[in-house]
Structure formats: C-alpha cells, structure tokens
matplotlib code that plots the C-alpha trace (Angstrom):
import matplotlib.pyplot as plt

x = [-4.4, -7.9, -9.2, -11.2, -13.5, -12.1, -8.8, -6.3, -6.0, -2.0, 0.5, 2.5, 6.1, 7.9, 9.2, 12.3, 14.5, 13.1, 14.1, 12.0, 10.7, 8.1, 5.5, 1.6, -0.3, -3.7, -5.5, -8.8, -10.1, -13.4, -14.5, -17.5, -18.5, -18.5, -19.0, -15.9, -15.9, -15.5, -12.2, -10.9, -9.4, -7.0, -5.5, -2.0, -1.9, -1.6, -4.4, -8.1, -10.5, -10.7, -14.3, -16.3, -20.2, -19.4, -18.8, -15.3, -14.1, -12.5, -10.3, -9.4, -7.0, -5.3, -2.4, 1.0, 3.6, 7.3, 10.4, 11.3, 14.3, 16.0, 17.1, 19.3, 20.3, 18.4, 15.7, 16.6, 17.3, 15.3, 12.4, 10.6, 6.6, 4.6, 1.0, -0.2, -3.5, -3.8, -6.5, -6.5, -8.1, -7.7, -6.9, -5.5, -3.4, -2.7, -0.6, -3.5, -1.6, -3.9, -3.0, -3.3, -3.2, -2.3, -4.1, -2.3, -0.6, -0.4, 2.9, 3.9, 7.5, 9.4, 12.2, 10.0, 7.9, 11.1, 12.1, 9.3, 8.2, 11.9, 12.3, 8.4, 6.9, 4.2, 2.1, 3.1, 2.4, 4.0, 1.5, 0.6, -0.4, -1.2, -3.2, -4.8, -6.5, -9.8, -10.4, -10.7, -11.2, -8.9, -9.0, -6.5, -6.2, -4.3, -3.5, -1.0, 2.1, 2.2, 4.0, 2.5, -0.6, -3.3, -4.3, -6.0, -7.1, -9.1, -10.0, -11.1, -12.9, -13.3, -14.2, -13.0, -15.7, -15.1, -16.5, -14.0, -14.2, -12.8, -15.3, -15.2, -15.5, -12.9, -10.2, -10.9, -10.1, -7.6, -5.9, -3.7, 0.0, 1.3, 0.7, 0.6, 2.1, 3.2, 6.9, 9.3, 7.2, 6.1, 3.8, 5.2, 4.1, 5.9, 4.9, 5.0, 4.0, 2.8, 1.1, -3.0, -4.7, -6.4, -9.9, -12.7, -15.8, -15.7, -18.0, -17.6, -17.8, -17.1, -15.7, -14.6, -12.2, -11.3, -8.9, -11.1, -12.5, -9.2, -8.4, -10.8, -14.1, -16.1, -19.1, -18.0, -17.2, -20.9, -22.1, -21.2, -19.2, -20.3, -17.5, -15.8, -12.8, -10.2, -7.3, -8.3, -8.0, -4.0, -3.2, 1.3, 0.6, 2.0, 5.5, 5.3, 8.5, 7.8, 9.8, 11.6, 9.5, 8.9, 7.4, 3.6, 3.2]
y = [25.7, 26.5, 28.4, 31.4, 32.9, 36.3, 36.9, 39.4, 42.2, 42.5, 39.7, 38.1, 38.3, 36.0, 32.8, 33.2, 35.3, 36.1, 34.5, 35.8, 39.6, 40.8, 43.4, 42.7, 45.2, 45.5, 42.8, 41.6, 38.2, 37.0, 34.0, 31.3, 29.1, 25.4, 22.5, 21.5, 17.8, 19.4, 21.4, 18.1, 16.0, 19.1, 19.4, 18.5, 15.9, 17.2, 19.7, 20.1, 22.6, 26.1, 26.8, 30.1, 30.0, 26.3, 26.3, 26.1, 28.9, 28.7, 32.0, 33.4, 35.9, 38.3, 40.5, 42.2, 41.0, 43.1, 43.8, 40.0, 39.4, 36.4, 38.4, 40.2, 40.2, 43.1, 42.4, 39.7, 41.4, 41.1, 40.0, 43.7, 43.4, 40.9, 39.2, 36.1, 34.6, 31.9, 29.6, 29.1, 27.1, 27.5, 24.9, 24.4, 22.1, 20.4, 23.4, 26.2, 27.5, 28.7, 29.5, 29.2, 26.0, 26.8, 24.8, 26.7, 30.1, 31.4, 33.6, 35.4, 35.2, 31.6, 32.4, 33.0, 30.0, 27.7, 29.1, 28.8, 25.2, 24.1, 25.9, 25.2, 23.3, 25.3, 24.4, 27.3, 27.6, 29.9, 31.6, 34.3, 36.9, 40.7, 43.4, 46.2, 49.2, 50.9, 54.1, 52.6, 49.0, 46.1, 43.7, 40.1, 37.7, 34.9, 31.8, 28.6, 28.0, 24.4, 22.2, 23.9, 21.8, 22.4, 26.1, 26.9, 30.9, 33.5, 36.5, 38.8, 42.6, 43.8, 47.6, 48.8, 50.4, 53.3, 51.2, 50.2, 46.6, 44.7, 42.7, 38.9, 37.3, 39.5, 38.6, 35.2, 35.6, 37.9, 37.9, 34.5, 34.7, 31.5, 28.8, 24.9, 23.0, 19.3, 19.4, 16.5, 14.0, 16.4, 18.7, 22.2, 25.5, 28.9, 32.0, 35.5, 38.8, 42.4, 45.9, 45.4, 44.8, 47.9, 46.5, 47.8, 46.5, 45.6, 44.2, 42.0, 43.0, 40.2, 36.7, 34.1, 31.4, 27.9, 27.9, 26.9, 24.3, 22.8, 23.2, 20.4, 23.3, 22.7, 24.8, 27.7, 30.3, 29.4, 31.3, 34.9, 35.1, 35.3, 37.5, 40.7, 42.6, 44.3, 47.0, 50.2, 52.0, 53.2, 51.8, 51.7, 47.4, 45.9, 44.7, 41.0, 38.2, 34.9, 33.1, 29.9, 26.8, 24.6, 20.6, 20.1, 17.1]
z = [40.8, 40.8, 37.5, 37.7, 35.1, 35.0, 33.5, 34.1, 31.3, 32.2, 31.4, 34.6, 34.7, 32.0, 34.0, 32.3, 30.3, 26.8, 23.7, 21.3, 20.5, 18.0, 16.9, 16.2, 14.8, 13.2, 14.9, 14.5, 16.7, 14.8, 17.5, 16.8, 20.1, 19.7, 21.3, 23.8, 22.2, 18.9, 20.4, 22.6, 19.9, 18.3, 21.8, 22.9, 25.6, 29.0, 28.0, 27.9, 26.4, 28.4, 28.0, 29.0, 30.0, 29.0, 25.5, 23.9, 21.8, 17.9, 16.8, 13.3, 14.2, 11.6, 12.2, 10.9, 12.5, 12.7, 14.4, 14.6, 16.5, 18.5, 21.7, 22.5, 18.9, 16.6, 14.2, 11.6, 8.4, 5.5, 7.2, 7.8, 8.0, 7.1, 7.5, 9.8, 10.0, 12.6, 13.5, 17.1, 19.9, 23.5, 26.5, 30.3, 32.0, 35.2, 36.3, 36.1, 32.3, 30.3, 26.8, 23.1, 21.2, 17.1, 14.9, 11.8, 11.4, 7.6, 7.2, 4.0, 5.2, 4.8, 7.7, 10.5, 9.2, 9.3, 12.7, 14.6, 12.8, 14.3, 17.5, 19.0, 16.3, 15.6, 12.9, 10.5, 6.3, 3.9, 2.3, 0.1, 2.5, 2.4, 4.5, 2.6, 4.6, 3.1, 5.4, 8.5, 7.5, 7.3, 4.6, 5.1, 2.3, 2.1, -0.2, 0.6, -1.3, -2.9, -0.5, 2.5, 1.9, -0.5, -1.9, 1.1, 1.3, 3.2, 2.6, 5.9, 5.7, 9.2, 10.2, 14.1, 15.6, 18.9, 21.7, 23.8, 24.7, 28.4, 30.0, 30.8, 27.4, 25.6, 28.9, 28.3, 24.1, 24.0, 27.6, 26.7, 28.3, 26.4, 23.9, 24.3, 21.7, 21.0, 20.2, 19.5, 21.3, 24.6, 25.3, 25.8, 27.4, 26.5, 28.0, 26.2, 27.8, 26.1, 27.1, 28.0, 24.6, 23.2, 22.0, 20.3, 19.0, 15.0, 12.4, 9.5, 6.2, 4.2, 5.0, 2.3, 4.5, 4.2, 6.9, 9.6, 7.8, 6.5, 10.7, 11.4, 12.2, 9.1, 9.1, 11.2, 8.3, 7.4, 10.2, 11.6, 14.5, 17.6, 19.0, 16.5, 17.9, 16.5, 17.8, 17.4, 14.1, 13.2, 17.0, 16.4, 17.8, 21.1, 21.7, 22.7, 24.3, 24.7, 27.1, 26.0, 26.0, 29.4, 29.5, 30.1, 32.6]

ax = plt.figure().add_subplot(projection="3d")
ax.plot(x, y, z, "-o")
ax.set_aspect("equal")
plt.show()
C-alpha cells in the first residue's frame, strides 16, 4: 500500500462491528518534532515511525472522556466524565495502517483503566486528574496514584483561538483511524472511527509536565511546541467506536 502525505479528514468504515463507544471532548494536541530514531525504539514490532516533512512527531494530548460503553450495552454506570492525558507517538505498518502508538494514557477513573489495560493492553495509569475552564481556556492537571508508577504530574493551560485549522500537518496529527499496540506477545491494530475533527488554532499558556519525559522524550517540555491545536471553545466533543482489535504481521 503506498503511503501518501495527505490524509483524509473523514474516518473509513470500521472493518468490523464495534465493540467499544465513547465521548472526547475538550481536546487540545500540543506536538514537538523529533528525530525518527528517537520515536523507533517505543514502537511495537511490525511498525515504524510515520514521519511528516521527515521528522517524527511526539503528542500530549488532553481530553474528557464520557459516555463509555461496551456495545450494544449502555454506558457503564458510575463511570460518568472524566479526564485523560496521553502521550502519544505515531507509526505504519506493512499493511498501509497508520495509527497511534500510546506510550501512556493518565485516567482519573480506575474501571476504564483496568478494561482497557486487559482488553488491548494499552499502557494506561490511574491518576489524579481534573479539567478546569477559565473563560475560554482549558487548564489539565494530573498526578499518578502510587502503584501506577512514580508521582508523575502535568499541569496543561491552553487557550482555543477562532482560526479554523485543516491543512496537511494537522491531517497527519489528528486524522489517526486506529492505534498499534503490543498485546499478549503480538502486535495489534484496532481501528476506531468519529465525525471530522473541529480544529482551531490555540496557544499555550503555561506548561509544567513530566509525562513526556517519564515516556522516554526528555527535554521536549523544555521547549514550546511546535504544533497547538485544540477543539473549538464549548464544541459538545465527537462520538468515537473502535473496532475490535486485529494481528500486525
């Protein structure tokens, strides 16, 4: 399959029936550019680093996440809303898939943490987490719960500007129908699908993090990102299904 720069804005079909459901709202995707070799070595086998104009790409993505429900069943009770913070890098494989590859998801809610650990093994902490909203800005903090590794926190002020953002760089960032994972010995590829993200332009205020560091990118909080987007202001979020996982060759 040969790769192209561009990527489509609007999620292909689901390859199977979906398994999984879930609001995000509230987005922001800070993204520094790095070196591929520095990406390479956190990368499931099977894969290898996606890069744009040559360089690969390190995320810090925050977001509320709601309405989480193993289909068809409804929403798991007692789950409601709740904050994730994920530090994320991005590969291919042999088959022309392009995704997501987690390198660790902070959650303030321990059943979603347990299922998703089990069911895909993604790399997901309990943590202290909350969102706060100042006017139109955003403000993310969160802090580890002992046993989910060390105290790592973050703390993340971003302010959603009006220009509307879809060019080739924010596709390739934001566009990603699917994650890669290793899982029980195998690389796996699952596929989820949503509405076109709604994108604006957004600045950062203020930036205190030792996730990306404690992710293997020492350095990168040191410097401002070179890509700020965020949903628009009071956007309602995007509903998103994932698909249930399939093996990487």
């Amino acid at each position: 399959v040969r790769l192209t720069r561009t990527m489509d804005a609007t999620a292909p079909a689901l390859p199977g029936r979906a398994v999984l459901q879930q609001r995000w709202s509230g987005a922001c995707f800070l993204h520094w550019r790095v070196d591929p070799a520095r990406v390479e070595p956190h990368l499931p086998p099977g894969t290898e680093p996606d890069l744009f104009d040559g360089s690969a790409w390190v995320g810090l993505i925050p977001f509320v996440l709601s309405e989480f429900r193993f289909l068809p069943l409804r929403p798991v009770p007692f789950v409601g809303r709740f904050v994730e913070i994920n530090v994320r890098t991005y590969a291919k494989d042999a088959d022309g898939r392009r995704g997501v590859v987690f390198q660790t998801l902070e959650a303030e809610h321990l059943l979603p943490v347990l299922g998703a650990r089990a069911v895909f093994g993604l790399p997901y902490r309990w943590a202290k987490a909350a969102m706060r909203t100042d006017g139109d800005a955003l403000e993310y903090a969160s802090r580890r719960h002992p046993g989910f590794g060390d105290r790592t926190r973050t703390r993340i002020r971003v302010v959603p500007g009006t220009e509307v953002v879809d060019d080739d760089l924010s596709r390739f960032l934001t566009a990603r129908w699917g994650f890669h994972e290793r899982h029980l010995g195998r690389t796996i590829w699952a596929a989820n699908e949503h509405e076109p993200w709604p994108l604006v332009r957004a600045e950062v205020e203020r930036l205190d993090d030792g996730l990306l560091a404690d992710a293997g990118f020492p350095g990168l909080a040191d410097r401002a990102p070179d890509s700020v987007l965020a949903m628009p202001a009071r956007h309602p979020g995007v509903i998103t299904r994932f698909s249930s996982a399939r093996r990487v060759r």
